[in-house]
C-alpha positions as CSV (number, residue, x, y, z in Angstrom):
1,X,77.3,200.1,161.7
2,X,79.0,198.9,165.1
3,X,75.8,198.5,166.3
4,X,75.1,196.0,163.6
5,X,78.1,194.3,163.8
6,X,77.9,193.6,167.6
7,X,74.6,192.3,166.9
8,X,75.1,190.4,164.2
9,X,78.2,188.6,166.5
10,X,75.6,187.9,169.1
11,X,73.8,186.0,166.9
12,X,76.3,183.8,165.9
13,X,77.4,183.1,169.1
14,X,73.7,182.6,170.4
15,X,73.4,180.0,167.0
16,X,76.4,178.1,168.2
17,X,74.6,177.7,171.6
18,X,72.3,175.3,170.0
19,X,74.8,172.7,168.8
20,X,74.5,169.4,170.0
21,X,77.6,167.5,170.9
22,X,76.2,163.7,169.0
23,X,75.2,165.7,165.7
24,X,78.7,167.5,166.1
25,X,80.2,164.0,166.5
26,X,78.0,162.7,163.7
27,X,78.4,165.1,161.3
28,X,82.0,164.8,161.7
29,X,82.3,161.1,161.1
30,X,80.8,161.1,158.0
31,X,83.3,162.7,156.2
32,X,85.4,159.6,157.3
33,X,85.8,157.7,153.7
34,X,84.8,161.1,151.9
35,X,87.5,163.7,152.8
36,X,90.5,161.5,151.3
37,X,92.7,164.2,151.1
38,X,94.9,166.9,152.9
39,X,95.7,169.9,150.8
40,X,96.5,173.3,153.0
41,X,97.2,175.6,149.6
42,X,95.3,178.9,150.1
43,X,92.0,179.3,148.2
44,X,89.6,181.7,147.2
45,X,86.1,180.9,148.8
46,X,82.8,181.9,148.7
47,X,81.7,184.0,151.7
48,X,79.8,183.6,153.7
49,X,79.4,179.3,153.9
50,X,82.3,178.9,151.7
51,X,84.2,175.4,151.5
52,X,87.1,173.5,149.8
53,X,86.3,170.5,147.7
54,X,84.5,168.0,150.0
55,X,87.1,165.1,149.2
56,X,90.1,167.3,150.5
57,X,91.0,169.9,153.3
58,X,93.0,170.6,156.8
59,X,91.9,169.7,160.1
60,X,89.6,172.5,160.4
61,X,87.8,171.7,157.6
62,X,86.5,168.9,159.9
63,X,84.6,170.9,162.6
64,X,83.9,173.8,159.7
65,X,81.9,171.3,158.0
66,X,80.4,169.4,161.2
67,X,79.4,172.4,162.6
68,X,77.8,174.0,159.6
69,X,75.6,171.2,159.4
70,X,74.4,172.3,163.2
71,X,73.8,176.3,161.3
72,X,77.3,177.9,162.8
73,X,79.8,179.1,160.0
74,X,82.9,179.7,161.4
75,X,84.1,181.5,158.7
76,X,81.8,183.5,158.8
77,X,81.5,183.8,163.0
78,X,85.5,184.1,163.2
79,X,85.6,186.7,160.1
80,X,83.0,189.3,161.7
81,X,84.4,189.1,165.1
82,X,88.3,189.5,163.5
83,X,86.7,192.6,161.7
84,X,85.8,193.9,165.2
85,X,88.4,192.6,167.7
86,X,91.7,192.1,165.2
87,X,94.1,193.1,168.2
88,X,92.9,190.3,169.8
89,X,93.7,187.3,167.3
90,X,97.3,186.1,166.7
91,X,99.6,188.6,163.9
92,X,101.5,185.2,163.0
93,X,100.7,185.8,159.1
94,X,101.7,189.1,158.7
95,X,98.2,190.2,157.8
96,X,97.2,193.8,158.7
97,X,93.6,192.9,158.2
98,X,91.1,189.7,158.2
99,X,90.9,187.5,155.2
100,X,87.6,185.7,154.9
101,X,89.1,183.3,152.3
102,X,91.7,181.6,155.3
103,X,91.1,182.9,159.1
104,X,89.0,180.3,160.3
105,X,90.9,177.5,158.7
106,X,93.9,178.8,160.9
107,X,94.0,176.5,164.5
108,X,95.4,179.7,166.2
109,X,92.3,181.8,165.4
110,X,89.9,179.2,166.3
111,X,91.8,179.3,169.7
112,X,91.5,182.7,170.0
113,X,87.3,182.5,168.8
114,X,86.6,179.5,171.0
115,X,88.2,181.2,174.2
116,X,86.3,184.7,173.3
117,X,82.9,182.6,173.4
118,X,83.8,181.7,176.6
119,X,84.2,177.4,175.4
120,X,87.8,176.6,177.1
121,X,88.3,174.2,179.4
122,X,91.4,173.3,182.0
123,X,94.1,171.4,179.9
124,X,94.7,167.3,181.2
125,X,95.6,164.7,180.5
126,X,92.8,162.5,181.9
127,X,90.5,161.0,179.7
128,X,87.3,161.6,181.7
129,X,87.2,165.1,181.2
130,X,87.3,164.8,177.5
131,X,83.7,164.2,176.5
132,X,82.0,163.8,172.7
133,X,81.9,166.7,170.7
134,X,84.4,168.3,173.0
135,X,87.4,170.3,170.4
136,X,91.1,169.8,171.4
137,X,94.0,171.4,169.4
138,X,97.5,170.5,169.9
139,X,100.9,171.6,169.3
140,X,102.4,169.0,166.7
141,X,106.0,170.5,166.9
142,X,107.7,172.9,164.7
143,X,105.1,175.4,164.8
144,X,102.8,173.1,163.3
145,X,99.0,173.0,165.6
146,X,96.3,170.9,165.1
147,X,92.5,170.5,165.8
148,X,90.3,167.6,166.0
149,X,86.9,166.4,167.9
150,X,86.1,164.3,170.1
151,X,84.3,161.1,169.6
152,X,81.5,159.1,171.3
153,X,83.8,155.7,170.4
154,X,87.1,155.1,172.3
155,X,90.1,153.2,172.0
156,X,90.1,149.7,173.6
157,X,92.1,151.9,176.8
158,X,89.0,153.8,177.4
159,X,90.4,157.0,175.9
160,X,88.3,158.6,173.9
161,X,88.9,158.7,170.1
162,X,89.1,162.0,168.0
163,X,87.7,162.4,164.6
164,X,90.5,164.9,162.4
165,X,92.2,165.5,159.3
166,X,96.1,164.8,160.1
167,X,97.3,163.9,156.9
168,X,95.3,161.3,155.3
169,X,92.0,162.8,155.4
170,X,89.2,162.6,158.1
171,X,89.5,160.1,160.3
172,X,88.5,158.6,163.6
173,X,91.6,157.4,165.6
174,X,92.8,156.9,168.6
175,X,95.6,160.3,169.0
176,X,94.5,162.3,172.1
177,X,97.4,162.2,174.0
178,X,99.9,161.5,171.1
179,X,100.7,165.4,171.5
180,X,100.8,168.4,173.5
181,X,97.2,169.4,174.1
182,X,97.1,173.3,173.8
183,X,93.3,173.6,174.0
184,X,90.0,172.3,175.2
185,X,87.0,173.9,174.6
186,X,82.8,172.8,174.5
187,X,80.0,174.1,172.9
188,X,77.2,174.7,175.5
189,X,74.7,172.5,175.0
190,X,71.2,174.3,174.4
């Protein structure tokens, strides 16, 4: 069985290799004008590929969705590895085991996921090294984290915009360096 299970976390992380940064980008900006909402209440969800209502969400609903589109499911990537690593991801919820239903919709997991792939990247605050399709989170303030992507547009500065669900749903804005970036991390490129 652990023998299966490695494997079958091998080939999600050799899926996620083959996500492009401009389909990650484009997949995310068209939930602009569809994801309206923001609603964090805990759901039941399907497993594996399972999803709020399209017209609501958090901020990882964004790059859950995007990068679905691209063949990786988080929640199903980050749910199999917490099965086999759950020392290693963050005890903040008082959970004693994973929980398919939430876990990847949790910025401190993804953290945790992204930088066991082998995806982060030095933390600056220079605009050059942030490039499309690139994932940042951020610390917001009162324990609350955030996670958004980045875009191909920028702001009339030249820094780069970031497509994320803060409040109002998706949306493509200019916010980078509004907060305290806490990660950086990008997909290789196949």
């Amino acid at each position: 069985m652990r023998v299966v299970s490695l494997l079958l976390i091998w080939l999600l992380a050799f899926a996620a290799q083959a996500v492009e940064a401009d389909k990650l980008v484009l997949a995310a900006r068209q939930q602009v004008g569809v994801t309206l909402g923001y609603d964090p209440a805990y759901r039941r969800l399907a497993y594996p590929n399972g999803d709020v209502p399209i017209s609501t969400g958090v901020c990882t609903d964004v790059l859950i969705r995007a990068l679905r589109q691209q063949g990786l499911d988080l929640q199903q990537a980050v749910h199999q590895d917490m099965r086999a690593h759950f020392g290693q991801y963050p005890k903040s919820w008082g959970l004693t085991r994973p929980d398919s239903n939430i876990d990847h919709r949790r910025v401190p997991n993804l953290m945790t996921w992204f930088k066991r792939q082998g995806w982060a990247l030095a933390l600056d605050q220079d605009a050059e090294h942030y490039s499309p399709g690139d994932i940042v989170t951020w610390d917001l303030g009162g324990g609350l984290t955030h996670i958004g992507i980045i875009s191909d547009r920028t702001a009339s500065s030249g820094v780069p915009l970031v497509l994320h669900n803060i409040g109002r749903g998706t949306q493509e804005e200019d916010i980078l360096f509004n907060f305290r970036i806490t990660g950086h991390y990008r997909i290789p490129e196949a």
